[in-house]
Legacy VTK file of the C-alpha trace (Angstrom):
# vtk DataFile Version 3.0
C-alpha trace
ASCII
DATASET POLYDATA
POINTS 390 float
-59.677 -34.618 46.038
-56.945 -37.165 47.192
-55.250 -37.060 50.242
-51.907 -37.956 51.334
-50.230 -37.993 54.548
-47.132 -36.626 53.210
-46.163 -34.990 49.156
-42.625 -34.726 48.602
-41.863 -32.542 45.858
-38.629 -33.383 43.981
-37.343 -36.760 42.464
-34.099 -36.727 43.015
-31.682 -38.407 46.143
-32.902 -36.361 49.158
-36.459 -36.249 47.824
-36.633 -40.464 47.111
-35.176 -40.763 51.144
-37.712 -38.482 52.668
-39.746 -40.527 50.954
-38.986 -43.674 51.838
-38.015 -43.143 55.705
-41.499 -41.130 55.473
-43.477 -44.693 54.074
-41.176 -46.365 56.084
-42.537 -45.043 59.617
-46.630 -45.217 57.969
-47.262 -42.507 56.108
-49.156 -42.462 53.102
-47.098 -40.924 50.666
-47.252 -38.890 47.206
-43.423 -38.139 45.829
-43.820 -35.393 43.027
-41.534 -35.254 40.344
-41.381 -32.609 37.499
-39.446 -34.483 34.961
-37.781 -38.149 35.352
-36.441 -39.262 39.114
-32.487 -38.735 39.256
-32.418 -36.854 36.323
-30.546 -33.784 37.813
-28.190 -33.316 39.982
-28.517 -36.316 42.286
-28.035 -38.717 39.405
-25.180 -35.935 37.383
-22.926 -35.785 40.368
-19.671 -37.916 40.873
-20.736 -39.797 43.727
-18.003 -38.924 45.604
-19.229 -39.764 49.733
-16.709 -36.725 51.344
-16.532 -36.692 55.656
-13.913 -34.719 55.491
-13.940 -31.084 55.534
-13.441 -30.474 51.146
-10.231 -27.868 49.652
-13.054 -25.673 49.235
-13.693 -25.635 52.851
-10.702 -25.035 54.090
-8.836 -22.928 51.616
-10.505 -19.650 53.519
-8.872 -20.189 56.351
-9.033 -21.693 60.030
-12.080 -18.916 61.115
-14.358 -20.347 57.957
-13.555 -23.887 58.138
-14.956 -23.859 61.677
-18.023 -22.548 60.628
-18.190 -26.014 57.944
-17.459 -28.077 60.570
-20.719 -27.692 62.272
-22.790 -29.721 60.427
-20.046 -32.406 61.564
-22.675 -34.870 63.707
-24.783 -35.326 60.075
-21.446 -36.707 58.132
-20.684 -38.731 61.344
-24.487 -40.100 60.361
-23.622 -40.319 57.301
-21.250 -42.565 57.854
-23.179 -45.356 59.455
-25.925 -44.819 57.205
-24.686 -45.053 53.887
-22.410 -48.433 55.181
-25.580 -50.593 56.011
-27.927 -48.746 53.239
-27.839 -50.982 50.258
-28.751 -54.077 53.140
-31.215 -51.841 54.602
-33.070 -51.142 51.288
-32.206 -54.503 49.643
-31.111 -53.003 46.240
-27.516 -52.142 44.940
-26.076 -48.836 44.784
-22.635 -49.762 44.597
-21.770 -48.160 48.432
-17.519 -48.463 48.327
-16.044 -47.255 51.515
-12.560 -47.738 51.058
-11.221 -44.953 52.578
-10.198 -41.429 51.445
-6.946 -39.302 51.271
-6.663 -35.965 50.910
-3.096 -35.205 49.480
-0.500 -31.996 49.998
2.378 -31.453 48.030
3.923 -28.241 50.335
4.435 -27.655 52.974
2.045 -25.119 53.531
-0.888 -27.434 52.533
0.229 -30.033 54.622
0.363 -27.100 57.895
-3.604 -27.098 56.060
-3.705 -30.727 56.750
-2.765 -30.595 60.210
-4.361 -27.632 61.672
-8.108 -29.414 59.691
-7.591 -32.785 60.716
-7.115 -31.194 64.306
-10.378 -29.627 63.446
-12.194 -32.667 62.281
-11.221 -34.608 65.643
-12.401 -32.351 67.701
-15.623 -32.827 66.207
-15.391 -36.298 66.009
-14.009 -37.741 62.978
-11.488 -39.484 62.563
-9.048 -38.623 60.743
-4.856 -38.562 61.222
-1.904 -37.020 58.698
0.104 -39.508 57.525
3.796 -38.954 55.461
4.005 -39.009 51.662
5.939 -42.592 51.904
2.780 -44.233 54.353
-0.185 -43.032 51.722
2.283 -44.844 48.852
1.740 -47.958 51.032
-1.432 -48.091 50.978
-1.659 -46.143 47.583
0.898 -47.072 45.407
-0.305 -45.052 42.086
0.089 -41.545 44.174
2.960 -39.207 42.646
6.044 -39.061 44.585
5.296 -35.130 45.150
2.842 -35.702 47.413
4.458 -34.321 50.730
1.573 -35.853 53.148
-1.657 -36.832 53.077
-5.067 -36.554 55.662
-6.467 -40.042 55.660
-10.053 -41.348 56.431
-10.587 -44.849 56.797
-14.228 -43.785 56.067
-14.410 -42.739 52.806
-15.774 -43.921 49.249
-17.903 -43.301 47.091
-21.219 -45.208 45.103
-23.166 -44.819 41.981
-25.386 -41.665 41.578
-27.614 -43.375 39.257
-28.522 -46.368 41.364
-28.724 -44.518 44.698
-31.817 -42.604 44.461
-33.654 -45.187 42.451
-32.977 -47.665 45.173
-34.443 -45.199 47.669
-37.559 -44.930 45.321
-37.865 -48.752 44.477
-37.691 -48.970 48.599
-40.359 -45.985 49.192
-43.069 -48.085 46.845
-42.490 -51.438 48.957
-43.885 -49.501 51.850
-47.035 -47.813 49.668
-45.158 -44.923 48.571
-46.898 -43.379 45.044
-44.871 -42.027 42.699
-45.909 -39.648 39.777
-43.143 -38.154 37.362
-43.813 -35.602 35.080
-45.841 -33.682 37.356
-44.940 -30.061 37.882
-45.896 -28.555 41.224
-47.647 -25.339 39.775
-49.081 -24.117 43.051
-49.136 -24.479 47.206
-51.807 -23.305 48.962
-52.803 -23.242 53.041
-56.511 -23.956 52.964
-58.606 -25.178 55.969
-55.417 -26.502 57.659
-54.030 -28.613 54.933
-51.870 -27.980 52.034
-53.385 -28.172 48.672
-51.059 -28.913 45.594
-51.711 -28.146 42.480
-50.284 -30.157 40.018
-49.594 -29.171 36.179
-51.314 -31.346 33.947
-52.953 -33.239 36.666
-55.571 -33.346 38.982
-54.494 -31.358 42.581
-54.419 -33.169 45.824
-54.545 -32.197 49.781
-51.837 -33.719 52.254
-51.034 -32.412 55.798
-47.696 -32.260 55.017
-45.355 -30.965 52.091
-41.699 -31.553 52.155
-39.731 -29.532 49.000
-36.306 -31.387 48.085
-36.074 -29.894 44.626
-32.881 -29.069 44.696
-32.101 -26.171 42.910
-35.867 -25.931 42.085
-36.538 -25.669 46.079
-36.489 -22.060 46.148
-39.326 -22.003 43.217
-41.503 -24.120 45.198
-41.375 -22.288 48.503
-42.319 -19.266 46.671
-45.282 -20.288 45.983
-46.257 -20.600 49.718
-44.315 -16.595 49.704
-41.311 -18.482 51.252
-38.460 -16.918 49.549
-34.896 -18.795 49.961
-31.742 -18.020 48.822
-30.970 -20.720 47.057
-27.520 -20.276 44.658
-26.742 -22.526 41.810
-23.677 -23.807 41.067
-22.331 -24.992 38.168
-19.621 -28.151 38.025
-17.887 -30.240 35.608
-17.348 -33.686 36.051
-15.390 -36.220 33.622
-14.726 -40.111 33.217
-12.407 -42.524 31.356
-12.445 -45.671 29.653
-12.987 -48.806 31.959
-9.376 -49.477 33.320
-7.988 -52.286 35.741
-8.214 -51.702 38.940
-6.019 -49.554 40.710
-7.419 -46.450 42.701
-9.151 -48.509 45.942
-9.597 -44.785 47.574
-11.309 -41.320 46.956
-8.375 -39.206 46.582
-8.802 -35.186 47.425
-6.212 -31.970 47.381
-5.213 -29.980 50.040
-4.461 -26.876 47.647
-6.374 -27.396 44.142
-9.876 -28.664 43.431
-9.363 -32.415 42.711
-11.868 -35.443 43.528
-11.725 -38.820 41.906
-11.981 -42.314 42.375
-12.536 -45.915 40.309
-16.135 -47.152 40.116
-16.722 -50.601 40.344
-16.626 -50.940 36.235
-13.234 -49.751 36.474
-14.035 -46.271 35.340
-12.048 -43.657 36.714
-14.126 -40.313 37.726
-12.571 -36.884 38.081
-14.037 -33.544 39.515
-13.714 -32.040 42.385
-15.760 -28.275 41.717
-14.357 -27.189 38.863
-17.017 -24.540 37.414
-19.138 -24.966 34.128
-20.746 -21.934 32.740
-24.080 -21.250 33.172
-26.438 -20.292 30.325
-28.334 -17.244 30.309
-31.778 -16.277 28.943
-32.512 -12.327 28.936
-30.428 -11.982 31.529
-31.422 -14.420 34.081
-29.792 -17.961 34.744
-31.409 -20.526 32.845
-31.348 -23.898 34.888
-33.674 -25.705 32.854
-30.885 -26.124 30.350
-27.356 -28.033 31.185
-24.323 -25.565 31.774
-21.878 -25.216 28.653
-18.248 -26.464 29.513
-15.149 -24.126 29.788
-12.279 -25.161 28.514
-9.811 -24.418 31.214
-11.978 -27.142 33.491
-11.273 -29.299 31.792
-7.589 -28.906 31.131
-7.358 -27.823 34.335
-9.128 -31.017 35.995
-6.981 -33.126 33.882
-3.528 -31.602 34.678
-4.440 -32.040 38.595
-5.618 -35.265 38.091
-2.742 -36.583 36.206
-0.206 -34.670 37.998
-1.193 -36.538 41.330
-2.462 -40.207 39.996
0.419 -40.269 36.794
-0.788 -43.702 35.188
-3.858 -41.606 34.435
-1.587 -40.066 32.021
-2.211 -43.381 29.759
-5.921 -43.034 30.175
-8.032 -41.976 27.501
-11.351 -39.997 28.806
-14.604 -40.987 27.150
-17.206 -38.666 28.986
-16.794 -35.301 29.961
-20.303 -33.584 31.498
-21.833 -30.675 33.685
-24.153 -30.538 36.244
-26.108 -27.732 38.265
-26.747 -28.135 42.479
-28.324 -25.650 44.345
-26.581 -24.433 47.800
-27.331 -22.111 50.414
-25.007 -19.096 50.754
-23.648 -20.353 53.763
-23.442 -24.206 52.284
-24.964 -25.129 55.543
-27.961 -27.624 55.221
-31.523 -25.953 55.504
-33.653 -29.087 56.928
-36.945 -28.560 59.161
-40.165 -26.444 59.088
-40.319 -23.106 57.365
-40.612 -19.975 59.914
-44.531 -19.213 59.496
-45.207 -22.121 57.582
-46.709 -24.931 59.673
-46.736 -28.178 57.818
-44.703 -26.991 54.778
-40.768 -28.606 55.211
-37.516 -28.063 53.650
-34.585 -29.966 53.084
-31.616 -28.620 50.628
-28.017 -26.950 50.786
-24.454 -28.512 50.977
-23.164 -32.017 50.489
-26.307 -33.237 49.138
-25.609 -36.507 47.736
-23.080 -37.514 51.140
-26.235 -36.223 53.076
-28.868 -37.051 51.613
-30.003 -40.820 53.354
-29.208 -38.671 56.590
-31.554 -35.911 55.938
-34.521 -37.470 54.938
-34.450 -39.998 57.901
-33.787 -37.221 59.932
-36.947 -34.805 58.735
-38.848 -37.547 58.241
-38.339 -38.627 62.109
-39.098 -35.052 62.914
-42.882 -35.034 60.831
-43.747 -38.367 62.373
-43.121 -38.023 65.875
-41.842 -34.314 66.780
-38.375 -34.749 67.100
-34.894 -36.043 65.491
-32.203 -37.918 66.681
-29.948 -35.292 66.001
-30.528 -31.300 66.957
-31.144 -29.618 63.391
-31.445 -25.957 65.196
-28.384 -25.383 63.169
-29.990 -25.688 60.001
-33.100 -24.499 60.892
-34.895 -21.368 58.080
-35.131 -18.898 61.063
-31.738 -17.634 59.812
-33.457 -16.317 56.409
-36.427 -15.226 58.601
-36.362 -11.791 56.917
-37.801 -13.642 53.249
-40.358 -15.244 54.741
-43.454 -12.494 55.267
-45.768 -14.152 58.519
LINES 1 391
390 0 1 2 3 4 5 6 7 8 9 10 11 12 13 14 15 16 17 18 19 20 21 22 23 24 25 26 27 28 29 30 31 32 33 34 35 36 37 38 39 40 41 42 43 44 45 46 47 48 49 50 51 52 53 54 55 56 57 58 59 60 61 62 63 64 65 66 67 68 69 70 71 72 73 74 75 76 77 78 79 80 81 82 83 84 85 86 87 88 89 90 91 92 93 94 95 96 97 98 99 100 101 102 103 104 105 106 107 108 109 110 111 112 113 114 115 116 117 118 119 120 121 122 123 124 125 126 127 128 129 130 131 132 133 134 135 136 137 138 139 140 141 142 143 144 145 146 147 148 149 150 151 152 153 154 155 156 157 158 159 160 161 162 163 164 165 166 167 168 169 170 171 172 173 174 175 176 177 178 179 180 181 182 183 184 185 186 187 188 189 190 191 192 193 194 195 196 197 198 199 200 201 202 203 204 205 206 207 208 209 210 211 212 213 214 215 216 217 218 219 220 221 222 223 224 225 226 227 228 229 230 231 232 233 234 235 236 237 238 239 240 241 242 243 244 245 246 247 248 249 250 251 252 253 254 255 256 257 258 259 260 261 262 263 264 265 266 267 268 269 270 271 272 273 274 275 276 277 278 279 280 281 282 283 284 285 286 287 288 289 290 291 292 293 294 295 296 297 298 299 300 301 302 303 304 305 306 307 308 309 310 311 312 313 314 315 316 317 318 319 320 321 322 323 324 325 326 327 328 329 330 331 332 333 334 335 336 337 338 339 340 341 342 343 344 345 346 347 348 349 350 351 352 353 354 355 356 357 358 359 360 361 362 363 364 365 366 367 368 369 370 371 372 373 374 375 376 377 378 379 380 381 382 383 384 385 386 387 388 389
């Protein structure tokens, strides 16, 4: 039976960086995919690379925001990492940091502003509220209602569908193998290693397993009798025709759901969590199949988008698409060993595609040598202790 250091299980953003940062540091390494890599979510998403704390974040209140702000030290990673990442892995991913604004058109959203950006300093990034008139300076195609806006020089975005693959293409260079199409169909402890089986292939041993499915983690664990919570959610996402270039920032909303920004082909990209609908199959959510779209998403994406960027107005949209991510219920980042479960890692939740570079360096620093650079007791699994039998 073949042996591998290391078998990451999932093909997508967080599962190509564990694997590189994993064949980076020495390990021999098997990255399991069950369909095509960044076919899901990692390579469906926007590409939108948020630090600061998102509308849906902070539209709870001060008491709930806190509790988002404490992953705060892995966007602050983030940060640094994503900025030297296309030099670091020599391929392109079209990294844009050009800075971010979050917009507020009452004055009640910009009170939101202040009291978050307060927030976000005191956990260390930096951000400041600027007037309506100073984020026209710098962003002239903004709509005269916005009020005030949060800005962070640290923003941007880059392209979902290069960004894993680079990870990937980076992960072989070091020895990395990669096998698509290969369905982890079991996970079993025996004689101190992990055995995988694999359907439609041949099983293999490694001494450690790292899940990054995504929403798929949860079915995965299970097989080790690791149940997590692991919620899918269901966006819409849409694009225009190539335009000139005009949006330099990734523009956000205080008090309605509202990301987009201008890819580097001039394409303008709109989201910002509006929900698709998820299809059903006797009952149970079917996430093998895309979502269906709702019509009020859309409109409703549109109407936000145009009402705060008005040229968009003129722009005619060519692409309109849904995606499905998995989350924890807290949106907190589950990263490290499972309670019980020595040898068998996790790494999922919130922000995946702004986190993900940051989370596989980070658990792949903790298999090879014990430790992280950064405490991850925060996202730990002891806090769903209660589904996972000893």
């Amino acid at each position: 039976m073949e042996h591998f250091d290391a078998v990451v299980v999932g093909g997508g953003l967080l599962g190509a960086a564990s694997t590189y940062y994993l064949s980076r540091g020495g390990a021999r390494v098997l990255l399991l995919e069950k369909g095509e890599l960044n076919r899901q979510a990692s390579g469906q998403n926007a590409g939108s690379l948020h630090f600061q704390l998102e509308y849906r974040m902070v539209e709870l209140g001060d008491a709930i925001a806190e509790q988002f702000a404490v992953p705060m030290p892995l966007f602050l990673d983030a940060q640094r990492t994503w900025a030297g990442l296309e030099d670091e892995l020599g391929e392109p991913a079209e990294v844009h940091l050009g800075g971010g604004l979050m917009v507020a058109e009452t004055r009640e959203e910009v009170a939101v502003l202040e009291r978050k950006s307060a927030l976000e300093r005191r956990h260390g990034l930096d951000t400041e509220v600027i007037t309506g008139d100073e984020a026209r300076e710098r962003a002239p195609y903004l709509s005269s209602a916005v009020l005030a806006a949060c800005w962070c020089a640290a923003e941007g975005h880059a392209n979902p569908r290069l960004a894993g693959p680079a990870l990937a293409a980076a992960a072989v260079r070091h020895g990395a193998i990669v096998r698509t199409r290969s369905r982890v169909a079991g996970l079993a402890r025996v004689g101190g290693r992990w055995r995988i089986a694999v359907r439609d292939g041949e099983p293999v041993e490694a001494d450690v397993v790292v899940v990054a499915a995504g929403l798929w983690t949860g079915e995965v664990t299970a097989m080790a009798d690791a149940l997590l919570p692991i919620v899918p959610r269901a966006l819409t996402m849409m694009a225009t025709a190539r335009a000139e270039p005009e949006i330099e920032h990734l523009v956000q909303h205080a008090g309605a759901r509202l990301s987009l920004k201008q890819t580097q082909d001039g394409n303008i990209l709109v989201g910002g969590g509006w929900p698709a609908r998820l299809r059903r199959r006797g009952g149970v959510v079917d996430v093998e199949h895309r979502p269906a779209l709702r019509y009020e998403s859309i409109t409703g994406s549109a109407a936000i988008a145009a009402h705060v960027v008005p040229s968009l107005r003129r722009q005619r949209v060519v692409r309109i698409w849904t995606g499905v991510v998995g989350v924890t219920p807290d949106q907190v980042p589950l990263l490290g060993e499972l309670h019980g479960r020595p040898g068998l890692y996790v790494a999922t939740g919130g922000a995946g595609f702004t986190l993900g570079p940051t989370l596989g360096r980070l658990l792949s620093e903790l298999i090879l040598t014990g430790r992280s650079s950064l405490p991850l007791a925060d996202y730990d699994s002891v806090r769903y202790g209660h589904l996972i039998p000893v």
